[in-house]
N, C-alpha and C positions, 0 to 999 in steps of 0.2 A: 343400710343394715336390714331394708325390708321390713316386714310388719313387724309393728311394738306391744307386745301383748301389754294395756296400759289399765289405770285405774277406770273399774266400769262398775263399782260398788261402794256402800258406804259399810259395810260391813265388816269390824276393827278385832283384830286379835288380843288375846290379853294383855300384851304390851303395847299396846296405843296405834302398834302397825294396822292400817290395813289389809282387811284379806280379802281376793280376791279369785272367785271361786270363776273356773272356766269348764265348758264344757266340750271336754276333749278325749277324742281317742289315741292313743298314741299307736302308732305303727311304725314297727323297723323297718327300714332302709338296711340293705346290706349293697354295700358298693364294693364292686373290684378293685384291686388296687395290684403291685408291686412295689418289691423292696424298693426305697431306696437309699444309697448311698451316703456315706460320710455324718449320720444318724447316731454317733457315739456321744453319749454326756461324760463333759467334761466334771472338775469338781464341785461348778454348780450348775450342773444343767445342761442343756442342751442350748446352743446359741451359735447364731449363724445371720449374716446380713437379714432383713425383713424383706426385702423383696423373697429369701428365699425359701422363707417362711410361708408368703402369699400364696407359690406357687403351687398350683393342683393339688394332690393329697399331701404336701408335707407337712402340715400340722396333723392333720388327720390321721396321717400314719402314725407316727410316733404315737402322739395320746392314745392310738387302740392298742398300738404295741406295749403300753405301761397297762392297760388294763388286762392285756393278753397276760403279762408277766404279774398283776396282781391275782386274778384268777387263779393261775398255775400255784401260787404264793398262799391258797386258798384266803386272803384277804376276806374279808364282809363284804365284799363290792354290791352283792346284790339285795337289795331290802338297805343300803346302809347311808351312812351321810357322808358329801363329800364338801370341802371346801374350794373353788374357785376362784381367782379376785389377781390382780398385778400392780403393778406400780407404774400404770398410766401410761406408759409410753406406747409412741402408734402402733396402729393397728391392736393395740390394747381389749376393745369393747367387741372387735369383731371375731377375737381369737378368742373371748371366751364365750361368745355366742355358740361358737363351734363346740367348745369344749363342754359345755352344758348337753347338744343335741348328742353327743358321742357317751355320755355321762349315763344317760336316761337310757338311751338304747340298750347299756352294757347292762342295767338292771339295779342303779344308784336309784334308791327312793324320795333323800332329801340333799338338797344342793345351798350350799350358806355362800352370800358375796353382798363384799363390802360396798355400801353406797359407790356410784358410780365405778363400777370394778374395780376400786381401791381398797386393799390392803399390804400395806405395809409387809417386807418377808417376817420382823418378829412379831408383827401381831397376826398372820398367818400364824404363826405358831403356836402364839396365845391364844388362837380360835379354836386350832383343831384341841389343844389339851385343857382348853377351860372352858371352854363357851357350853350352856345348858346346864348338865349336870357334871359335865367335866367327862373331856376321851369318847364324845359322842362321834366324832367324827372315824372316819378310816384312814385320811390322809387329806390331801390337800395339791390343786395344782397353782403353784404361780408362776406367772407369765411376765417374767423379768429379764434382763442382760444388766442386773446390780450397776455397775456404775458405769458400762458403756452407754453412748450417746444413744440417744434415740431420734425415729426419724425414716420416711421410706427409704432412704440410700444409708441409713444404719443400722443400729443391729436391735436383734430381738433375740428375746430366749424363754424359754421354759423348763422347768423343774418339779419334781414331784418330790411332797416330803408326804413320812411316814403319819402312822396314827400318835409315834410321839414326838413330833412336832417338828422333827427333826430329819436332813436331808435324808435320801435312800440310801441307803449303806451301798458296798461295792458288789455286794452277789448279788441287790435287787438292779442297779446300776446295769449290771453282768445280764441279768435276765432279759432286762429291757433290750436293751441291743441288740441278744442275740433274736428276741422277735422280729426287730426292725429291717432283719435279715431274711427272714422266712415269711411277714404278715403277707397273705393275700384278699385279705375283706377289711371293709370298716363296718359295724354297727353304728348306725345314724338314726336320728326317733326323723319320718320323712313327713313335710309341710308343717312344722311347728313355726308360729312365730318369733321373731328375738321377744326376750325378754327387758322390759323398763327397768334398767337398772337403777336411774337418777335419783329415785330417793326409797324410804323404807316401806317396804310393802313384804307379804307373803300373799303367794301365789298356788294356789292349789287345783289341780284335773287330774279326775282319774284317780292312782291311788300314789299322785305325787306330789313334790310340792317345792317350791321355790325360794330360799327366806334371805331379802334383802334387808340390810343391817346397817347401821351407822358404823364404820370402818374403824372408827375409834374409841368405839366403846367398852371393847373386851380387853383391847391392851392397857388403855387407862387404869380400868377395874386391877387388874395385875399387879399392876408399876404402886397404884395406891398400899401395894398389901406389902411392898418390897422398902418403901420409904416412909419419910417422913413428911409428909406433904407441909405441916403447919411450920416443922422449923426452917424449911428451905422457902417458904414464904416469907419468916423472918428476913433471912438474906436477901430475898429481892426488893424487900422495901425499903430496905437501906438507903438513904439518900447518896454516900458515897458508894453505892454500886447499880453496875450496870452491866447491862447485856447485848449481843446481837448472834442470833443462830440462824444462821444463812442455810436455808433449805436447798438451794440450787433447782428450783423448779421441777425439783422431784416429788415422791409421792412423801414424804416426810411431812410439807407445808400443814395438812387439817390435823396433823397430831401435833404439832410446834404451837400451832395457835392456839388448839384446848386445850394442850397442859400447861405450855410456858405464859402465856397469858392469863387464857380464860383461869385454870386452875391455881395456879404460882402468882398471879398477879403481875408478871413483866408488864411492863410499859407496851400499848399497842405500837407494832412497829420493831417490835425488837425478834420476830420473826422475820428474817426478811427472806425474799425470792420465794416465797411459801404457797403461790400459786402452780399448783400441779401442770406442768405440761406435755403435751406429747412429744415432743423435742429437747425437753428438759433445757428451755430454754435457746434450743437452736444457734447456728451463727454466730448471729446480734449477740449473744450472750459474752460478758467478758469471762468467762469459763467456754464459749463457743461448744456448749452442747453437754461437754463431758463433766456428767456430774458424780464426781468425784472429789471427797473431802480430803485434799492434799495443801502443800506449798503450792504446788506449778498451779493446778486447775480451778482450786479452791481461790484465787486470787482477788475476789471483790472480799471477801472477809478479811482476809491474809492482809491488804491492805489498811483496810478498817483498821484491823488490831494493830497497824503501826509496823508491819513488817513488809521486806519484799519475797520474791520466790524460794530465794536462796535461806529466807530467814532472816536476816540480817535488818537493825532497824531502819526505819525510814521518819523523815517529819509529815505528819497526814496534816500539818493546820487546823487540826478540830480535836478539839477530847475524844482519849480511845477508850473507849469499853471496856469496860476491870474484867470481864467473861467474856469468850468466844466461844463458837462451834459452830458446827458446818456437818451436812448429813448428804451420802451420795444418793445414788436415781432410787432404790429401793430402801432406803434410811435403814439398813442393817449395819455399815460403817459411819464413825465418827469420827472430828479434830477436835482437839482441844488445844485454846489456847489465853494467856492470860496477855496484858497490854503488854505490846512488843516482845512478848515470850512466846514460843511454839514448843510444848512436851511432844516425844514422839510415842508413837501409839506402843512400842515395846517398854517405855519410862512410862506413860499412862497406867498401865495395867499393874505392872509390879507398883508404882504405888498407890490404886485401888486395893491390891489386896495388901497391902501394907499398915493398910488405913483402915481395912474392912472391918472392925471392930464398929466405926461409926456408922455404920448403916445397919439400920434394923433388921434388916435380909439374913444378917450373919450374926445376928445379937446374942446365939447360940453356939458363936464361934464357926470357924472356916475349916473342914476337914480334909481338900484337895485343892489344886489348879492346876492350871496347863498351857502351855503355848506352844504356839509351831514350831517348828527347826529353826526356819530361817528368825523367828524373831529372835532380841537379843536375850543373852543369859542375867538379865537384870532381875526376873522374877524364880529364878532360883536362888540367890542370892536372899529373897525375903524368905521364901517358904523355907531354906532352911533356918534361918531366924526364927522363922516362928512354931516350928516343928511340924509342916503339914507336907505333905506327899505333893508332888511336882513332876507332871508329865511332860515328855518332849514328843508330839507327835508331829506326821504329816500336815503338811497346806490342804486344807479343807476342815469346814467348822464341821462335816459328818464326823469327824477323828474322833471330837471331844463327844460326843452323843454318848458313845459305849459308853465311858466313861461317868455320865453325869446319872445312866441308867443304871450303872454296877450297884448290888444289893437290892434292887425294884423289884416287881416284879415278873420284867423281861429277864433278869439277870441274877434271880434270887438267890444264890449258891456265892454270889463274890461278893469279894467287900465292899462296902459302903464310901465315897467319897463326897458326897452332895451333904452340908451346901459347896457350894463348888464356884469356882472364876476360872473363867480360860480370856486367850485374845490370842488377835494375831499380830504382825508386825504391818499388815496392809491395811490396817485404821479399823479394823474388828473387834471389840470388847462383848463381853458377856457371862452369861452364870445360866443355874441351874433353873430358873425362873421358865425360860424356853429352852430350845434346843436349837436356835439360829444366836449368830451374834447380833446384837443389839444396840443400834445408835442414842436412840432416846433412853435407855436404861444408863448408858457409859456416860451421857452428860447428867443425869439426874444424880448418878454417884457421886460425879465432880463435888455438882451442886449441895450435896448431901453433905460431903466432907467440907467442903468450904464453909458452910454451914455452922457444923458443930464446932469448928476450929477457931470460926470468925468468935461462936459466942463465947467460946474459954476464953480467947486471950482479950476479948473488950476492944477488939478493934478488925477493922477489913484484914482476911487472908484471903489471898492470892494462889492462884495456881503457881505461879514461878516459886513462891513464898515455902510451898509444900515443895517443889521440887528440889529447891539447896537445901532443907531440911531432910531429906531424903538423902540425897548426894551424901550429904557430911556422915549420914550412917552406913548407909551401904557403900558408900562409892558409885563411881558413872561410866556406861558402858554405852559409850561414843557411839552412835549407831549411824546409817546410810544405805539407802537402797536405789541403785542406779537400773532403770527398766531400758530396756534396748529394743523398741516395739515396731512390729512388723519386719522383722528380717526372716529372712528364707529358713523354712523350715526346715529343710533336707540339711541346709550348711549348719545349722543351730543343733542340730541332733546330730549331726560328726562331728560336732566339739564339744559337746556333751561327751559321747563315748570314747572321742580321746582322755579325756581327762578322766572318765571312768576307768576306763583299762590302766592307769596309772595307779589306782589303789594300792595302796600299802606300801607303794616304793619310795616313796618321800620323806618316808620318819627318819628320822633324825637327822636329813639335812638343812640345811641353812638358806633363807632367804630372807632378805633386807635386813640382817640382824637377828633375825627370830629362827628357834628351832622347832621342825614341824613335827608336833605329835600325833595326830592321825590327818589322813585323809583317803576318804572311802566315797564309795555311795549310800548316802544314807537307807537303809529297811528299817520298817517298825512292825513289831508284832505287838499286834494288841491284845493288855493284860486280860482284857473280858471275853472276849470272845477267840482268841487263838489265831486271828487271822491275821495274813500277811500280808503287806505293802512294800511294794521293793523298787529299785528306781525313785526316788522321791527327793533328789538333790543331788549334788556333790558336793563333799566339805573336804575344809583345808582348815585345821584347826592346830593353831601352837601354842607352844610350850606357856606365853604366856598368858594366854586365854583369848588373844585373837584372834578370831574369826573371819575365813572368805567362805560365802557361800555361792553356789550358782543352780538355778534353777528353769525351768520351760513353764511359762505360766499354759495353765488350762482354763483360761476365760476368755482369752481372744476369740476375734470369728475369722481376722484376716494374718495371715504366717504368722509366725511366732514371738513372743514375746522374750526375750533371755533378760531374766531377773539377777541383777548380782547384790549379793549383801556385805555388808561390810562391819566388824565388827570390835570395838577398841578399848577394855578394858582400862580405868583409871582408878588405884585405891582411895578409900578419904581422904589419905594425906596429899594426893597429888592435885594438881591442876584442875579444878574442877567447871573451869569460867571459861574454856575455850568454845569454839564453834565446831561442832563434830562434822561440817562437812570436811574441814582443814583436818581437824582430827583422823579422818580414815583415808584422806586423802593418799597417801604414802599405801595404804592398802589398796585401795584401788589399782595403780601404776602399778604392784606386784600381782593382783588379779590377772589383770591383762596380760602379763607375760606368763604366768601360769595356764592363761586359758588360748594363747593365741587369737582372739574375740577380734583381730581385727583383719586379720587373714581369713578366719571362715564366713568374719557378717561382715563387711566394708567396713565396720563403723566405729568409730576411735573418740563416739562422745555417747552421753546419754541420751536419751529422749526426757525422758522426767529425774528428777532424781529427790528423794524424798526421806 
């Protein structure tokens, strides 16, 4: 990484950091460059193999191409504060070395990064909109691929979110790209040293400055103003309860230990895999890399709690844990699960906000929520129970941003919807607290609600415990999501558009017994800002509220991934103890013939199914 600019002072800033004052000119470097290619961000970002990251200007392009388009955006970029920092994976420390010397050149005054270039995506967000005096920042870049593998032969990614905290919407998205098209220069600050990230310091030359921070300090601060810290304390010392929140050797591990330990009191140990690594574990790992909180990947938890991939119980030989959870590579997705029970993240959500009465977040009551398309219709079902406003937008947590901003002061002219709950159906829970979804927030609710539930009733409640209580009121909306990953992108988007061109001519036929009430491509226009999203699924929806949906994931880096969902409505009265993979099975088998999916991708099984 070449020279470290390191501690050469004892001279302490008002918060105990060291400051370390250098005497430095800075001077731009302006390098040539050309476009290059295949430079479009996806829904979170930009992500591509790390070798191809490595190679020559392609970090370098991009990141001045986001500057080129915050500029044009007239942004504060110059005089202003930026946030830096990733979630550990390779090539981590060196991609933001870069991204600091491109940062300084553009005319960024102050640059904030988490103890060892760790932060967290929600506490990135909690940085840029709380930290200081609050909204000091202008935005923020992190250097993530969420819960693909990491590793030089895996992937890498970067993202830029805005000043409120929240991804790039799609006209800045739009802008970025089309620089990536047209840049011909980098701005570079030239012979600067790397900077010492490894522990807290500020660093000042010139009329700059550099301010390393404890990673977990800001989100803490947050999460403390959103919960109850002392009565979910109570539940941890329970003698009959227990814990285990499997980090997956992502960057989740230093927040798992300060709050679920050091803070909550867990037992040392009941964080586990909570050592950050560049490989997120690698291989060797019996998740082999992918840290991802699911059945399939999630599987050293998954076990623990007494289940196998499928769900289904298993005998472990050892007492299982009254609580689970599990956090992927950049702890923005959660699992929840109780002994030998698994909620799925579409039943998570709907009954956090079911529940949200118990947490002091919402102690003023719940005025919106929202989930994606593809998640299940389990949480319209509450919000109209409880009379609050319920959005279905597109796959990407930017959807829910507008929304949680309408009536702000970005948005001052619309209604008001915050406090607010969104999720997704791909293990993403959150509120208005940030503007990313949030791992460590969705289990602290759990533990919130289990909590105040356990002390009413004078005895241990359980996550399953909430879940049939829930079921008997609302009813249970069988959920499954089969991913079909890495197949040919070209054959994956002519079965897409077949089934597209089919819109509208389905209604009122019949298929396995059921009659089909729409099937289109789903578009959303959003109530805030007027703007349009089109192409963002295609649904097959019947008459009795089952759901097939199919989708093109945008976070791969290698071909396509074709997402199919699966959806199976059951009222109270009915069945409510089955296995929803057997549940939607019968859907699936008519999926297939709907989509032809085994004539365009080869492939006549899942890869994950969740």
């Amino acid at each position: 990484m070449g020279n470290i600019l390191s501690l050469t002072s004892n001279i302490c800033g008002g918060d105990g950091r060291p400051t370390i004052k250098k005497d430095a000119t800075l001077t731009v470097k302006t390098v040539k460059t050309e476009p290059i290619p295949g430079q479009a961000p996806g829904t979170s970002g930009l992500r591509k193999k790390t070798k191809v990251f490595m190679e020559g200007n392609y970090l370098a392009n991009y990141v001045q191409s986001v500057f080129n388009a915050l500029i044009d955006e007239k942004a504060p970029v110059v005089g202003g504060t930026l946030v830096v920092s990733g979630d550990g994976r390779y090539w981590n420390p060196e991609a933001i070395q870069i991204i600091i010397k491109i940062a300084l050149a553009n005319g960024v005054s102050r640059i904030w990064c988490g103890t060892d270039g760790l932060l967290s995506t929600p506490a990135t967000s909690a940085v840029i909109r709380c930290r200081g005096w609050g909204c000091e920042a202008f935005g923020g870049f992190i250097c993530s691929a969420s819960h693909n593998p990491g590793g030089i032969n895996d992937d890498f990614g970067i993202k830029y979110n805005c000043e409120n905290g929240g991804p790039a919407p799609e006209k800045m998205t739009n802008k970025m790209l089309e620089w990536t098209g047209k840049i011909k220069e980098i701005k570079m600050i030239d012979g600067l040293p790397d900077f010492d990230l490894s522990k807290p310091a500020i660093y000042r030359f010139a009329d700059r400055t550099i301010e390393v921070f404890d990673c977990v300090e800001d989100h803490l601060k947050l999460l403390k103003k959103c919960f109850d810290f002392n009565s979910i304390k109570k539940l941890i010392a329970r003698d009959d309860f227990s814990m285990c929140y499997d980090c997956m050797c992502g960057v989740q591990g230093p927040y798992a230990r300060k709050i679920i330990e050091d803070e909550l009191g867990a037992k040392p140990g009941s964080c586990t895999n909570a050592d950050p690594k560049p490989d997120f574990g690698g291989p060797s790992s019996a998740w082999h890399g992918h840290a991802d909180p699911n059945l399939t990947y999630a599987v050293e938890l998954v076990a623990t709690m007494g289940l196998n991939k499928e769900g289904n119980k298993i005998n472990t030989g050892k007492p299982i844990p009254s609580f689970g959870a599990a956090a992927d590579g950049d702890a923005d997705r959660n699992m929840i699960l109780s002994s030998q029970f698994f909620v799925s993240p579409s039943d998570s959500l709907a009954m956090i906000v079911a529940n949200s009465d118990l947490i002091p977040q919402f102690s003023w009551g719940l005025k919106g929520c929202a989930r994606s398309m593809p998640t299940s219709g389990a949480l319209d079902l509450v919000a109209k129970a409880k009379g609050i406003e319920c959005f279905e937008v597109p796959t990407g947590w930017k959807f829910f941003g507008n929304l949680m901003d309408s009536g702000t002061h970005y948005f001052p002219d619309k209604k008001k919807y915050t406090p607010f709950i969104c999720g997704e159906e791909s293990f993403g829970t959150g509120a208005d607290h940030v503007r990313e979804k949030d791992g460590m927030w969705a289990v602290l609710a759990w533990l919130q609600i289990l909590a105040k539930k356990t002390e009413k009733a004078g005895k241990l409640v359980s996550v399953e415990d909430v879940a049939n209580e829930h079921w008997k009121i609302y009813g249970r909306n069988y959920y499954a999501r089969y991913d079909y990953e890495g197949v040919d992108k070209k054959k994956a988007e002519e079965m897409m558009k077949m089934m597209g061109d089919q819109s509208g001519r389905l209604v009122g036929q019949m298929f396995g017994g059921m009659k089909m009430k729409t099937n289109d491509v789903f578009e959303y226009t959003d109530p805030v800002d007027g703007s349009v999203s089109k192409n963002q699924g295609v649904r097959f929806i019947f008459e009795d509220g089952s759901r097939i949906i199919f989708r093109l994931s945008g976070t791969g880096v290698a071909g396509a991934t074709v997402r199919l969902y699966l959806e199976k409505y059951v009222a109270p009265t009915g069945d409510l103890t089955l296995h929803q993979f057997d549940v939607v099975k019968p859907l699936a088998d008519l999926a297939l013939q709907l989509s032809n999916l085994k004539m365009y991708t080869g492939r006549d099984k899942p890869t994950v199914i969740t």
